[in-house]
N, C-alpha and C positions, 0 to 999 in steps of 0.2 A: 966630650960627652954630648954637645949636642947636635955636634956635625952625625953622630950615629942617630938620635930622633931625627935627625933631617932627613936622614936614609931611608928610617922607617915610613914618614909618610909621602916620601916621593913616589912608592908604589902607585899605581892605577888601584882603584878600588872597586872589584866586580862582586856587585850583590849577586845573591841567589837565586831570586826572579829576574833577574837579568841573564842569568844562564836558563833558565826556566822556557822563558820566552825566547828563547835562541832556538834552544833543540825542542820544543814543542810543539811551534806556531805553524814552521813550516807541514809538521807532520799530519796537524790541524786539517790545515788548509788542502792538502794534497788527498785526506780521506774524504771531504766535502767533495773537491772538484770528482774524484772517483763516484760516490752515492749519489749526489744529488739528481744528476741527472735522468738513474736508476728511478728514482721516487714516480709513482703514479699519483701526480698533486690533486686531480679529479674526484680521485677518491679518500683523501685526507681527512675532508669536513663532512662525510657521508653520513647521514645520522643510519639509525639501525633499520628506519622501515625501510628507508630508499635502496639499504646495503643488500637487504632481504628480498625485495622485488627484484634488485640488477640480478640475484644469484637465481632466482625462480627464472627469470630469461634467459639465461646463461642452459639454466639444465634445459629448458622447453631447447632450446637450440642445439644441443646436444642430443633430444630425444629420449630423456629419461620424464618417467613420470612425478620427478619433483627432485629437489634438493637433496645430491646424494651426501648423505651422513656416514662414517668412517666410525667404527665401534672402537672402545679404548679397548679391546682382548687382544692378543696375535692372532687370531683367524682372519683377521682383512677385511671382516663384514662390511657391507655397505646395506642402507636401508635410503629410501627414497621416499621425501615427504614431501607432498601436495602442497599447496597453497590453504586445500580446507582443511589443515592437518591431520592428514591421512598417512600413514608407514605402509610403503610399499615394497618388500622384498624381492630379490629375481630371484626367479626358480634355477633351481639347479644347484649345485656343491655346498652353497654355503645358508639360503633358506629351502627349507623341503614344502612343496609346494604344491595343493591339491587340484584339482585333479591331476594325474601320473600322468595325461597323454600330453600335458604341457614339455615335460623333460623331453621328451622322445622327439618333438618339433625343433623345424632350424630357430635360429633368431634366439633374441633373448628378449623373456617373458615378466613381467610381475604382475605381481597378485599381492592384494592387500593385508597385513601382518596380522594374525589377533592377537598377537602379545600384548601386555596392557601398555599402552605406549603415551609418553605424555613431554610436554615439552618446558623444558629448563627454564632458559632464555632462547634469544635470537639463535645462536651459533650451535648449540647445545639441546638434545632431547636424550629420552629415556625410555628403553626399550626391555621391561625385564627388569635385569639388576644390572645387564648393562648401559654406560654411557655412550650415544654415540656424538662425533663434531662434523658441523658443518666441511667437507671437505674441499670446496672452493678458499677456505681461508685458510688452511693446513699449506707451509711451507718449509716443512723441514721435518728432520726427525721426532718423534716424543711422544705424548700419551696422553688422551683424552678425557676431561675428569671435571667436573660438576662446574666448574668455572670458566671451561672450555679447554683448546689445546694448551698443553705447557710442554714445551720443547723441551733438548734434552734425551739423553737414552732410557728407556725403561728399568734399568737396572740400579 
């Protein structure tokens, strides 16, 4: 009888966080070396004013008359806001835009929104009863809503 106990703890003994850490650690380590690199560390610690002025430069660099904002509908609207928080719409398919000989010129046009238009937070304003999000910070699929993006399908 006790050459059989003898048998039983001559086993190795492998705990569970020891297999844990076997097939984990590596998996760890290998999604770090793939992301990190990816990371824009610049902008990590950005507080909100500084994030909002880089994005006002970004659009003046592009040519738009202010931060183009992304409406949560499926229409695709875009509304562009100033720095003096002004809502700017382009004329043509998606805001209809006074005077008419603006449409009928090349180029694309904006003119100032009169919907009653008011701003959430940073990322986020309100135009109507629609929300729209800052679209320089939209990276992926989802929908726009008082808190700002939330990824994700619509459905």
């Amino acid at each position: 009888m006790s050459n059989l106990n003898n048998n039983k703890n001559s086993f190795p003994k492998i705990k569970i966080w020891t297999l844990v850490g076997v097939f984990y650690i590596p998996i760890i380590f290998v999604a770090l070396i793939l992301t990190l690199p990816k990371v824009e560390w610049k902008y990590v610690f950005e507080s909100a004013s500084s994030k909002l002025a880089r994005h006002h430069k970004e659009a003046e660099g592009y040519g738009y008359p202010g931060i183009p904002y992304i409406s949560n509908t499926g229409t695709s609207r875009n509304i562009y806001v100033s720095e003096s928080d002004i809502a700017y719409g382009e004329c043509g398919w998606n805001f209809y835009c006074v005077p008419e000989e603006l449409n009928t010129k090349k180029g694309v046009h904006y003119l100032p929104v009169n919907l009653p238009f008011r701003r959430i937070k940073e990322n986020v304003v309100k135009l109507g009863k629609s929300y729209y999000c800052n679209k320089f910070e939209i990276s992926g699929a989802g929908k726009c809503t008082s808190g700002g993006w939330r990824y994700g399908t619509e459905r």
